[in-house]
C-alpha positions in Angstrom: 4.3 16.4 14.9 7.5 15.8 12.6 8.8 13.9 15.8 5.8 11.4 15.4 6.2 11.3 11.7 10.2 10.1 12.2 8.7 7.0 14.9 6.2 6.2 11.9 8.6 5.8 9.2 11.0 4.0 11.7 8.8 1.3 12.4 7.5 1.2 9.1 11.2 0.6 8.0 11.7 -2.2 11.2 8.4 -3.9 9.2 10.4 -4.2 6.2 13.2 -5.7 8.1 11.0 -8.0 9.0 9.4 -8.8 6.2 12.8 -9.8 4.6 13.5 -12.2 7.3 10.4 -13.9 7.5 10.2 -14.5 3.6 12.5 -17.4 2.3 15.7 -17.0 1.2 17.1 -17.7 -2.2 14.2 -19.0 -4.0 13.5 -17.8 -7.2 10.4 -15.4 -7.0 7.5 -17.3 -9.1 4.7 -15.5 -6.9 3.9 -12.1 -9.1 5.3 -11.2 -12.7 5.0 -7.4 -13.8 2.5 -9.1 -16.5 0.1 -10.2 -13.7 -0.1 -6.9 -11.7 -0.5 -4.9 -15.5 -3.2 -6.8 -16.1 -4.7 -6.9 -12.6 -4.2 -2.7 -12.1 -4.0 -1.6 -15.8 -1.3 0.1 -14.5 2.3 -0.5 -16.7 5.2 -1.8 -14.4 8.7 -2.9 -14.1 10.7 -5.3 -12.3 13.5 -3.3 -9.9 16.2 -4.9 -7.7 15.7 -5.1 -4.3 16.8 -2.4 -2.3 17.7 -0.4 -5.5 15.6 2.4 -4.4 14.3 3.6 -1.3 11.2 1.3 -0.3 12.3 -1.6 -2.2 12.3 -4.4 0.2 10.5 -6.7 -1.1 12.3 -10.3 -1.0 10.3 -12.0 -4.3 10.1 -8.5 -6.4 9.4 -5.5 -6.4 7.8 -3.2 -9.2 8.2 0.5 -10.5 5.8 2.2 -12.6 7.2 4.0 -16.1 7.8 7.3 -13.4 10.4 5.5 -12.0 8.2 5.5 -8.8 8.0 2.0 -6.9 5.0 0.7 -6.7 4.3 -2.7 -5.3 6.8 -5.1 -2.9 6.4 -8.8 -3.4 7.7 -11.3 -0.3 7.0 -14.9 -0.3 6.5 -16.9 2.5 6.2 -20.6 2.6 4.1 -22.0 5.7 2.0 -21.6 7.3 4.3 -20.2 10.6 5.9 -17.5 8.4 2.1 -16.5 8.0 1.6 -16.1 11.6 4.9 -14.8 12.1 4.9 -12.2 9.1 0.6 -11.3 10.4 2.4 -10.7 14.4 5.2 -8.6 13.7 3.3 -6.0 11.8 2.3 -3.5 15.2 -1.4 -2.4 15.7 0.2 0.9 16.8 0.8 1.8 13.2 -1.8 -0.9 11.5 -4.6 -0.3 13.7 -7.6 -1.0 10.7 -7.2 -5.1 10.1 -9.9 -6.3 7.4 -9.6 -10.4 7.8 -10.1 -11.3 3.7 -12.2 -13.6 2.8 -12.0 -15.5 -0.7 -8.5 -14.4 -1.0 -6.9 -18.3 0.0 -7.0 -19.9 3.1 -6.4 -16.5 5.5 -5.5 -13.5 5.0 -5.4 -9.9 6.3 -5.1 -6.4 4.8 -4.2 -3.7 7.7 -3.7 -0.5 7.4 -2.7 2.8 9.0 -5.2 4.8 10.5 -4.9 7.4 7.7 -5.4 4.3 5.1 -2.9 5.2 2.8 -0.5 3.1 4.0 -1.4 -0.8 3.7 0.0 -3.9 4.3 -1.7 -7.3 3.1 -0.4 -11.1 4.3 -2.2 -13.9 2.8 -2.1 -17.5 2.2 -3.0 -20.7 0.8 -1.8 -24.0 2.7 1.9 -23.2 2.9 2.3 -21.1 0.1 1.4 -17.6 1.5 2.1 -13.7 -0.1 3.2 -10.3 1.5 2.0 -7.2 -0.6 2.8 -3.6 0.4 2.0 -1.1 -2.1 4.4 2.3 -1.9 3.2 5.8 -2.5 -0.4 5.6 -5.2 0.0 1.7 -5.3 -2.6 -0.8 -6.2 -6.4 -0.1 -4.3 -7.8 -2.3 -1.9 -9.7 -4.4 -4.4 -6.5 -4.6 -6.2 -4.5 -5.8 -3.7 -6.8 -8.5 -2.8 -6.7 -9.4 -7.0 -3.5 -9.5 -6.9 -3.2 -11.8 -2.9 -5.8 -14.1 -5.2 -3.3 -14.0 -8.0 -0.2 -15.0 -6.1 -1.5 -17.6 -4.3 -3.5 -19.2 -7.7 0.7 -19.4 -8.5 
């Protein structure tokens, strides 16, 4: 069991990778303030630096609660490709449950594990597209799609 756990977390971790690559580099992050995902979960956050803490890989931002606890990663993505690139590389081994979202821009998915705690969500809107993936008691479903809607309205 604990060896299964380790290839979970692994592949998690190569999805991370991935998700930095595929998002653009060097752009200022415009996508999701710490004001827009208050006011979307009620729940009060702060702006940390990527890779500050364990988790934190998001390439646009990434948000803490007052605990210190991250919360939400942020990656921007800007075609249409990096969608279909940034929707392939995420594994059905570990994402098996994939919800196609509808009213939440052009396309969009929200997969998840087959526990459902962890959750992944790609979306876009012409080339402007979003990567959300919540950490530990992140945002709900509904939220995440809120906050997709939110990003791409941006």
């Amino acid at each position: 069991m604990p060896r299964k756990r380790v290839l979970r977390a692994l592949i998690i971790l190569r999805l991370l990778i991935a998700t930095v690559k595929i998002a653009s580099a060097g752009e200022a992050c415009s996508t999701l303030t710490a004001a827009d995902v208050q006011k979307i979960t009620g729940t009060q956050v702060h702006n940390v630096l990527r890779e500050s803490k364990p988790g934190g890989g998001g390439r646009c931002a990434n948000f803490a609660k007052s605990d210190g606890n991250l919360y939400l990663g942020v990656s921007q993505l800007t075609s249409e490709s990096d969608y279909k690139k940034a929707v392939a590389s995420v594994p059905e081994s570990v994402y098996p449950n994939r919800e196609k979202l509808s009213g939440v821009g052009d396309e969009g998915v929200l997969m998840k594990d087959s526990t459902g705690l962890i959750r992944y969500l790609v979306a876009r809107k012409g080339n402007h597209g979003v990567i959300l993936f919540p950490l530990r008691k992140g945002p709900s479903d509904e939220e995440l799609k809120k906050l997709a809607a939110a990003a791409l309205s941006h």
